[in-house]
C-alpha positions as CSV (number, residue, x, y, z in Angstrom):
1,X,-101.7,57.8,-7.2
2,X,-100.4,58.2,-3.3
3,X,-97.4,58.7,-2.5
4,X,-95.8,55.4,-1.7
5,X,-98.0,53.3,-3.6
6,X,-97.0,51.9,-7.4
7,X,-99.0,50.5,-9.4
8,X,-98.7,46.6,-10.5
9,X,-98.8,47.6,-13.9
10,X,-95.0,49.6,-13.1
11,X,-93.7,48.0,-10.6
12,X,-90.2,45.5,-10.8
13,X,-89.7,42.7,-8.7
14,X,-86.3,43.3,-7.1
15,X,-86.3,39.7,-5.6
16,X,-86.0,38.4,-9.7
17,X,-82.8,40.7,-9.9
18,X,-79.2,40.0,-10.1
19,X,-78.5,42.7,-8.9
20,X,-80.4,42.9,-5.8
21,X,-79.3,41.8,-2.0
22,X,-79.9,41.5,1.2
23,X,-77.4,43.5,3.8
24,X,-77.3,42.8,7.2
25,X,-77.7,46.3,8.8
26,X,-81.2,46.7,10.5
27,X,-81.8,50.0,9.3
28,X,-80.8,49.0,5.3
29,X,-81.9,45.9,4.7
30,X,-81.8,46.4,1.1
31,X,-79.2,47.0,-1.4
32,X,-78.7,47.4,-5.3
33,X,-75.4,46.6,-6.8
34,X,-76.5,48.3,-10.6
35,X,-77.6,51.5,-8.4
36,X,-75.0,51.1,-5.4
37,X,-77.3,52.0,-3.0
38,X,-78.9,50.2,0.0
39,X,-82.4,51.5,1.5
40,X,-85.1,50.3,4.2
41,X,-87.4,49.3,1.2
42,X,-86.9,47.4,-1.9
43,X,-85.0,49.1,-4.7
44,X,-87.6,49.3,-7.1
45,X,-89.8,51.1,-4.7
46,X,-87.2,53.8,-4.4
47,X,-86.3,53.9,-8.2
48,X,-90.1,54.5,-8.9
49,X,-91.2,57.2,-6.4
50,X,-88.2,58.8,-7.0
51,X,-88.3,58.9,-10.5
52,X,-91.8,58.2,-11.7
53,X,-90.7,54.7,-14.0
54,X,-89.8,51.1,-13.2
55,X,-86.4,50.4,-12.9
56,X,-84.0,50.9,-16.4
57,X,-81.2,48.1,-14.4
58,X,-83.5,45.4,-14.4
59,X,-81.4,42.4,-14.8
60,X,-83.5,38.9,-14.0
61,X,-81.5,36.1,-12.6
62,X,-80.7,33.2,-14.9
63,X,-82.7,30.6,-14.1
64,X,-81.5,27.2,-13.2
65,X,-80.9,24.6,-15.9
């Protein structure tokens, strides 16, 4: 697989997390609260390229009742 790309199949959706958020600097728009880091692409993306697995804080937002 290239560098950069992740497969479907391993790949977290950091928009269903509770812990993701959007910052409002230009050159990090992206942040994780479990990881306490903020990047210029989504979390998971990070977590995954740097480690080779999906994200282990995966935390999906409660839904509404």
């Amino acid at each position: 697989m290239a560098k950069g790309k992740t497969s479907d199949v391993n790949r977290v959706s950091c928009h269903a997390c509770r812990h993701f958020y959007v910052t409002w600097e230009n050159d990090f728009p992206y942040g994780c609260k479990a990881m306490g880091f903020k990047g210029r692409i989504v979390p998971s993306v990070t977590v995954f390229e740097s480690s080779g697995r999906a994200c282990l804080a995966f935390d999906p937002k409660a839904k509404p009742s």
